[in-house]
N, C-alpha and C positions, 0 to 999 in steps of 0.2 A: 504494500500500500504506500502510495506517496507521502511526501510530509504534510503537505496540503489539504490532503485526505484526513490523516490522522489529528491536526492540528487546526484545523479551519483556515479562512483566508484571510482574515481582516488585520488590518494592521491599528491596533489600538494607542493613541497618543493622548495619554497623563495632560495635563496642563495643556489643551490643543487648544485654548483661547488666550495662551499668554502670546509676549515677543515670537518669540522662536517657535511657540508649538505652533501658531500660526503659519508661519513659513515654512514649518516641518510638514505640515497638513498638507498645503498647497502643491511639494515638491512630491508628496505620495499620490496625491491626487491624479499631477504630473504625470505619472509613471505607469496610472493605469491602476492604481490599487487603489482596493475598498478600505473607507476610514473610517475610524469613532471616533470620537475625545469624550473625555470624562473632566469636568471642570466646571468650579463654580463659577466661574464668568461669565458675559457674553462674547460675544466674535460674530461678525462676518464671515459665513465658512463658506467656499465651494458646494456646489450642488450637489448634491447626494451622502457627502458626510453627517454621519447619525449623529446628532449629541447626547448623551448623559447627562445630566448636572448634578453633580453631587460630590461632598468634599471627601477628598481623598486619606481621611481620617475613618470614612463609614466603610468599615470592613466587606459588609453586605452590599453595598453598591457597587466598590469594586470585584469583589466577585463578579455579580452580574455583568460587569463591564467587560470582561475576559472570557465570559463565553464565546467558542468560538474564532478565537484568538490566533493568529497566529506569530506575532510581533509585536512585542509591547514597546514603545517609544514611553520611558517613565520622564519626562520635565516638569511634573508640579514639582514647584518647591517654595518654601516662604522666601524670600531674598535678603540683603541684608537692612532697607530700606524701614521694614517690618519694626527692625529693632525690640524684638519679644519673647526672650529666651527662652519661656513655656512654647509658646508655638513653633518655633523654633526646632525642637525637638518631636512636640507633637506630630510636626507637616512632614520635616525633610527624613527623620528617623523611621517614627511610627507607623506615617502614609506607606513608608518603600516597605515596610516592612506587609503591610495589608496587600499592597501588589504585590511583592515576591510568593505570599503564601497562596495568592489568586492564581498566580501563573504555576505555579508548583500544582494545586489541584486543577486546575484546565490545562495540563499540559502545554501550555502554550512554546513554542519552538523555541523561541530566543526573546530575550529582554536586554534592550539597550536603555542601561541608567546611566541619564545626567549628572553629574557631579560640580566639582568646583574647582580653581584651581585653591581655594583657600585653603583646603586643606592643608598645602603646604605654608602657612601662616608666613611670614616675611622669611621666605629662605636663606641660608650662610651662606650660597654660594650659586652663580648660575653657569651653565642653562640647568633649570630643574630636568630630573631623569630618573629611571626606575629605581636610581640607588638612594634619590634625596629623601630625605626623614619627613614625615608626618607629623606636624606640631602646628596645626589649625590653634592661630592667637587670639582667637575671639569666638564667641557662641555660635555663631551662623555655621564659620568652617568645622566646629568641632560636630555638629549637629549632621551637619554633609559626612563626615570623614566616619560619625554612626553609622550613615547609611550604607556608607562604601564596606565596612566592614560585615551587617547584615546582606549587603549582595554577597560576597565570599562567603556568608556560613551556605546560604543556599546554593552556591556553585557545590559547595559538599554536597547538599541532597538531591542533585540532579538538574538542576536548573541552569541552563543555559545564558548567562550575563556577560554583557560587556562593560564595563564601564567607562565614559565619557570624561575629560574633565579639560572644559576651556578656560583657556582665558577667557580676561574681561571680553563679553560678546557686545559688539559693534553691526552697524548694517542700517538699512532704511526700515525706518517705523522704531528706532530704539529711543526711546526715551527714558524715563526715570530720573536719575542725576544730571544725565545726557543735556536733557532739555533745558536746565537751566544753566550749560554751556551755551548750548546753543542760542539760546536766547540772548544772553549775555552778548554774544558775538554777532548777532542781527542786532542790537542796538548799539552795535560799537566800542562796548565798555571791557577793561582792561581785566584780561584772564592770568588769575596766579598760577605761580610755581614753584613747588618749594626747594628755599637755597638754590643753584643755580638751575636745577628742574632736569640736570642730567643725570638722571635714572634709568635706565634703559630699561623700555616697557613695551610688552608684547604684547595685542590686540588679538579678536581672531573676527572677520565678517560673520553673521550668520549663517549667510551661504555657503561656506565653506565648512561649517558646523554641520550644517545639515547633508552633507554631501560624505562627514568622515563617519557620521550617526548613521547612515544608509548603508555604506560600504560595512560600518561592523554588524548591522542585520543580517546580513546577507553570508558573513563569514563563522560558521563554526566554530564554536569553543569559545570557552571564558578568556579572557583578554582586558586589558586596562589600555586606554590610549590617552596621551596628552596631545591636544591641539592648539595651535595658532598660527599665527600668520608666520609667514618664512620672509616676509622683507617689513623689516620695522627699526627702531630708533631710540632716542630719548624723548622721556616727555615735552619736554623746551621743543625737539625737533618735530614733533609731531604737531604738537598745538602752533607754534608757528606756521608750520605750512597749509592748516585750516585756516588762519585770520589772514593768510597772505591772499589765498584762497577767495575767501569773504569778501575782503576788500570794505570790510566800514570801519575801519578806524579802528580795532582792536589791536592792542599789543598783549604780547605775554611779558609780563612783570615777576620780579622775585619777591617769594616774601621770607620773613625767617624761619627755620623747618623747626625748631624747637618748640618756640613760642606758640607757632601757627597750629601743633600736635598736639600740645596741652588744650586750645582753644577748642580744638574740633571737637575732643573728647570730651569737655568741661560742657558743652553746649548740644553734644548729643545727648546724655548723659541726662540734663538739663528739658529735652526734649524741644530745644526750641530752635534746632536747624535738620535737616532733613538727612545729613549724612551720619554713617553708622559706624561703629567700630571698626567694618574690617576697612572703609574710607579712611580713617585716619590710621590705620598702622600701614596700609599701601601706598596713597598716593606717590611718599615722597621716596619711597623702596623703589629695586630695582627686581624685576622678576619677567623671566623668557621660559620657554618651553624649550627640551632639547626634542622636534618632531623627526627623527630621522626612522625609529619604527613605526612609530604611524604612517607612514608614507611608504615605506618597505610590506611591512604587511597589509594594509588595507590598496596598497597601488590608489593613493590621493594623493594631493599636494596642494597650497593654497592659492589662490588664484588671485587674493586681495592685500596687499601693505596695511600698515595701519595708515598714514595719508588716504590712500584710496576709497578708505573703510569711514575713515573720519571723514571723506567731504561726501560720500555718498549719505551718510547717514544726516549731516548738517542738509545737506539739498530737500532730503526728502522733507527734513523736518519745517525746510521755509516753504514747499508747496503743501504743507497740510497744516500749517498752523490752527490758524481758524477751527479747524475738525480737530484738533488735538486739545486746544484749548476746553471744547466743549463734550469731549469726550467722558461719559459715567459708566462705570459699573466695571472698569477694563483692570487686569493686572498690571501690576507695579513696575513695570518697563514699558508698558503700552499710552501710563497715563503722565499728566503733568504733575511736576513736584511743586509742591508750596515751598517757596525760599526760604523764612522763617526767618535768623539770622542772617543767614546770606547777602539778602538784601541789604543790609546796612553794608556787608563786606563789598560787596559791591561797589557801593560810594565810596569807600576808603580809596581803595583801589585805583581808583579813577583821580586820584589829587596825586597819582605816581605818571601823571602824561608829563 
């Protein structure tokens, strides 16, 4: 009997009304396969993809949602946005752990979970690779790095997994933090960096996400992959060649990385700026992927720089403003951030022209 046969045909996507599950939807759809998602959002989905809605905390639903399964694409996850250590655990842990036991009783063929790259929390040394240490510096990655370890007990009990783990994901339609870059930078005002902002920092497009997630469905066997982009830079040189880009008047400015770290954290903390922990122990870090097995066994490679990633994603973001603006009910990369603090830092900022 084929696998098809044995396994059903659908290919099931977790979080398929977030950033990426969307685009993950669209490329299955692409391809000629049958889709589900299970999510409590809304989305604009392609015709004939089923929804589910329901949080991937209800063990019972997700069952349901894997009948008939053949591929599970897992991307719900809380983000770090969220900043809610119980959920935190509850989503990115407890949720994988309700689809791994779904897919283990529906047989379902292969499950490709999303990860992070936080798990590796500000590494000693790069390019991260199969030998660097696991030491997720903040709740969100340690929560993720739960989940990656529950995927490996079920690779014991038969379960076909791969794990995913990008960098910071980039692309058209990303907002979240994103947008109030970018906005910043549609009204010309001056973008920090901390200390001299030479960090070297690896990005990965979506598309190229969705393209390493596809190829590990398709490949037999439990397997981890790191992905990102293969032509990238320092922060300073990235965010410069977006305002260059832009062309309204923005410069990238330095600010000071100590002071700037206390602040972030004294004010998330605080609750009264929008960025989270693992934002303040990254930004002013240096962290890359070493993709050279990913590329070897999955036969991908990435098609996008972070430049090309950053002005694709700023483009999109100024022909949809207006609809981003007024967008309710969307996950935490699909929607606009409240500035909170920011805002004032914003003005500071700008008395450095």
């Amino acid at each position: 009997m084929s696998a098809k046969g044995v396994h059903g045909d659908i290919h099931l996507v977790t979080g398929g009304a977030g950033y990426f599950g969307t685009l993950l939807v669209e490329e299955l759809v692409k391809r000629g396969k049958k889709v589900r998602i299970l999510d409590v959002h809304d989305a604009e989905l392609p015709a004939g993809v089923e929804k589910i809605r329901a949080d991937i905390r209800d063990a019972a639903a997700v069952e349901r949602a894997c009948e008939g399964v053949e591929v599970v694409h897992h991307n719900v996850a809380l983000v770090p946005l969220a900043k809610d250590r119980e959920a935190f655990f509850a989503v990115n842990e407890g949720g994988t752990k309700n689809l791994l036991e779904a897919a283990k009783k529906k047989k379902v063929r292969k499950v490709v979970s999303m990860s992070s790259s936080a798990i590796f929390g500000a590494p000693d040394k790069n390019p991260v690779d199969d030998d660097t240490p696991l030491r997720p510096g903040e709740d969100y990655g340690k929560a993720k790095l739960a989940a990656e370890d529950l995927c490996r007990d079920y690779v014991k009990q038969g379960v076909d997994v791969s794990i995913i783990r990008p960098r910071t994901i980039m692309g058209h339609g990303r907002l979240g933090i994103m947008q109030i870059l970018f906005e910043w930078i549609r009204q010309g005002r001056n973008i920090p960096v901390l200390g001299r902002g030479d960090n070297v920092y690896q990005f990965v497009h979506a598309d190229d996400l969705a393209s390493a997630a596809l190829a590990a469905a398709e490949r037999p066997g439990a397997s981890t992959y790191n992905v990102g982009a293969e032509k990238f830079g320092t922060m300073r040189e990235t965010l410069e060649a977006l305002v260059a880009h832009a062309g309204t008047g923005s410069r990238v400015v330095s600010v000071p990385s100590a002071p700037a770290v206390s602040m972030m954290k004294l004010t998330s903390r605080l609750g009264v700026s929008p960025l989270g922990a693992y934002h303040a122990l990254m930004y002013g870090k240096a962290m890359y992927f070493d993709v050279s097995r990913t590329k070897r066994e999955l036969g991908w490679s990435a098609k996008f720089g972070n430049v090309e990633m950053f002005i694709d994603s700023y483009e999109w973001y100024r022909r949809h403003r207006d609809e981003v603006l007024n967008r309710k009910d969307a996950s935490h990369h699909r929607s606009p951030v409240r500035q909170g603090v920011l805002s004032a830092v914003s003005v500071a900022l700008n008395f450095a022209r």
